[in-house]
Steps between C-alpha positions, in 0.01 A plus 500: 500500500529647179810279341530688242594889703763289690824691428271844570386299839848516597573783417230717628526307866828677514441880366114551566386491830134532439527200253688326778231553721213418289714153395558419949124553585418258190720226607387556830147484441574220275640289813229602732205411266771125434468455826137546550442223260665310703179485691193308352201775571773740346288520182178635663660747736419904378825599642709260253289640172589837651861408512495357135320840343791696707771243313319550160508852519861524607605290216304728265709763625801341443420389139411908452844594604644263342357571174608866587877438453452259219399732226 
């Protein structure tokens, strides 16, 4: 996720705990929805399109924070 912000990944991880947190609950969510795919009626369940709209939003957040420190 976002190759290009990966020194300020690393960084942030360590100092800002809200980016931190916003970064876990992606990856987590990221795994979870992996894992659900796993399954083949995956696709047509309303819980895994939940799931993905929670993991886009979370990464939009993260690309607005990251964008924050980058100017």
């Amino acid at each position: 996720m976002f190759p290009e912000y990966r020194d300020l990944i690393t960084k942030l991880k360590s100092e800002d705990a809200h980016f931190l947190r916003k970064f876990n609950e992606h990856n987590e969510l990221d795994n979870e929805i992996n894992e659900l795919e796993k399954h083949p009626a995956a696709d047509a369940t309303p819980e895994l399109k939940v799931l993905k709209q929670k993991k886009l939003h979370l990464k939009e957040e993260i690309h607005q924070i990251l964008k924050s420190y980058d100017n």
